[in-house]
N, C-alpha and C positions, 0 to 999 in steps of 0.2 A: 347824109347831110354833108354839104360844101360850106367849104370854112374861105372866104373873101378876104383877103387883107388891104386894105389901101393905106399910104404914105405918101405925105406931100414931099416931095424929090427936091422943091426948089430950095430949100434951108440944109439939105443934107449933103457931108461933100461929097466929091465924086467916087470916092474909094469905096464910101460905104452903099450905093446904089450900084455899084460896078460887084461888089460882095455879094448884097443882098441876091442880083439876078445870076451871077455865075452859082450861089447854091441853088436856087430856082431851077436853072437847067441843066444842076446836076440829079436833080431830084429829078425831073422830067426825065432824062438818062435812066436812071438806077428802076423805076417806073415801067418800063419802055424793056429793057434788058430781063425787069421781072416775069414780065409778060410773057416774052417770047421762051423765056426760059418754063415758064409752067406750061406752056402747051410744047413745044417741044419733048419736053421730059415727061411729062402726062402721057402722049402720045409713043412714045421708048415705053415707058412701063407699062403700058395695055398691053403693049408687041408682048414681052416679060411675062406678063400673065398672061395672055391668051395662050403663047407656047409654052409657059410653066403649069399655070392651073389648066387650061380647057385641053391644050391636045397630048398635055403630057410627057415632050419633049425634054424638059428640065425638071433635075426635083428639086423635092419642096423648098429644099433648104437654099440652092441657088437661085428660085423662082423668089423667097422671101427676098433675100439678100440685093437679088438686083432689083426688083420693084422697090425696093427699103433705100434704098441707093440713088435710085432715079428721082428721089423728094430729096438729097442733099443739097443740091445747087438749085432749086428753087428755094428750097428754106435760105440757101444762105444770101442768096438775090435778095430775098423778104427783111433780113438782115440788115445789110447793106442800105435796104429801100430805108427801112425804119432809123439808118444811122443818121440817112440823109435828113429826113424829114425833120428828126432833133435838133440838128444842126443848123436848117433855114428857120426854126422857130424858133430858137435861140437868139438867134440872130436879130428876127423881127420883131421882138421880143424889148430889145436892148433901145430898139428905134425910136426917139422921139417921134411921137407924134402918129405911129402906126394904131390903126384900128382894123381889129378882125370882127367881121361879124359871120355868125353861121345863116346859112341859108338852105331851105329844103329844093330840089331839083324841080323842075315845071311838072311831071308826069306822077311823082308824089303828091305833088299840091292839087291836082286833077283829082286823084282815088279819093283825096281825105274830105273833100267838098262834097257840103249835104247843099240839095237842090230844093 
């Protein structure tokens, strides 16, 4: 589920819509860097375990270790993600006049329709 926020901009001053959208696209940031940090490190720990567990090249205790390793820096991306996310909805939170509403995506709304 997508969570929508709108705010009428024209009663708010400039500092706090200059706020609201620099956490916006720091959260789009922190989002973006997640990303690319879970398949990159996904794809490092496969490496890890295919030459730890499958051909047996490392043991065990090294194969655990750096596969266990390669989930540090995306957990801490995840982190990070979730500090940002606090932060813009605190923010829009404080905002006269903001309204969130949830919404279900198009391709949900497709499966859940009885015909």
């Amino acid at each position: 589920m997508h969570a929508i926020t709108s705010l009428r901009t024209a009663g708010l001053p400039p500092e706090h819509v200059k706020a609201v959208l620099a956490d916006y696209l720091a959260l789009e940031r922190a989002r973006t860097y997640r990303r690319a940090c879970v398949t990159r490190f996904g794809a490092l720990a496969a490496v890890f375990g295919v030459a730890g567990f499958g051909v047996h090249w490392l043991s065990p205790v090294v194969s655990w270790s750096s596969v266990a390793m390669c989930g540090v820096a995306p957990a801490w991306a995840w982190i990070a993600e979730m500090r940002r996310e606090w932060t813009l909805g605190s923010r829009l939170s404080r905002l006269p006049g903001a309204v969130t509403d949830a919404v279900m995506p198009a391709a949900s709304r497709m499966g859940s329709e009885e015909e």
